[in-house]
N, C-alpha and C positions, 0 to 999 in steps of 0.2 A: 341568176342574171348572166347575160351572153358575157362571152371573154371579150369578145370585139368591141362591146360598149363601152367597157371598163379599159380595153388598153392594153389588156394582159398579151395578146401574142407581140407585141413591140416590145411590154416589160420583158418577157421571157426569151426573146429575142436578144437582147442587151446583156442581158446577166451570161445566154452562154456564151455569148462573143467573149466575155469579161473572163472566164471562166478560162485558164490555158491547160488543161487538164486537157479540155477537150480538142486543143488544135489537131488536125492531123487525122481526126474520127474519120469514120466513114458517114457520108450525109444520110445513112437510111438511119444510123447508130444516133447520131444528132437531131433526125428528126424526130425519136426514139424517145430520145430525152426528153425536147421539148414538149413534147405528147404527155409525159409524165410531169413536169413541171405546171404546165396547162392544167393539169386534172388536180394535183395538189395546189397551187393557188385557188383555184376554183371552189374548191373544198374549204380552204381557210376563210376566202371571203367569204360565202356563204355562210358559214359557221359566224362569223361577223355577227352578219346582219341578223341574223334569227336572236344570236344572243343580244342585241341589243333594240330586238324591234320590243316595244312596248307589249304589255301584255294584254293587254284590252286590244291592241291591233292585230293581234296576230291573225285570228280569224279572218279579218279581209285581206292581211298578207299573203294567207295561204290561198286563201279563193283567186286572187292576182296572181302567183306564181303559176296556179295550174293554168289561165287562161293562155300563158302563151304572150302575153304583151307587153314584154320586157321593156318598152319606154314607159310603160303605167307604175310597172313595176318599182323602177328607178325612179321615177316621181314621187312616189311613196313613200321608198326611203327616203329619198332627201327633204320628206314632206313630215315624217315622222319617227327617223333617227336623230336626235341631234350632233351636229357636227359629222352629217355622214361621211363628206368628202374628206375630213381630216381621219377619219375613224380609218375609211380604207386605204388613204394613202398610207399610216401609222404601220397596216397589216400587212402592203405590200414591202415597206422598209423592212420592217422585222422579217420575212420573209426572206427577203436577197439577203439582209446580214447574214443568216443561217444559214442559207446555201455558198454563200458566197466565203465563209469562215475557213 
């Protein structure tokens, strides 16, 4: 699933602002981060979703993810994860507590 659907360059956006380790980087050093931040969220969500897509779905999960149609995609989950939306917001919290600890 894109990051921009989900929010994540705003979330990650937020968290290094929050973050004062970082004041004072340099913006390639920062953009550095975020880049890595981006790819580890990304990673977790995804790991989400696969661990709780149903198992009789997955096969059309999979067949959706290669097509490339990430609004199909996102309908899906929310069509056949239950509680998606609370599932990933859950993963983005635990996410910043752990960065943010």
């Amino acid at each position: 699933m894109k990051k921009e659907e989900l929010g994540l360059e705003d979330f990650i956006d937020k968290m290094v602002s929050e973050k004062r380790e970082f004041e004072g980087l340099e913006p390639e050093v920062i953009k550095q981060i975020k880049n890595d931040l981006l790819s580890r969220i990304e990673d977790r969500v995804n790991a989400t979703i696969v661990n709780n897509i149903p198992e009789d779905k997955m096969p059309e999960f999979e067949k959706l993810s290669e097509s490339g149609k990430d609004e199909e995609v996102q309908a899906f989950c929310e069509e056949n994860i239950p509680d998606f939306a609370q599932l990933i917001a859950s993963e983005l919290i635990a996410f910043r507590q752990t960065y943010l600890a």
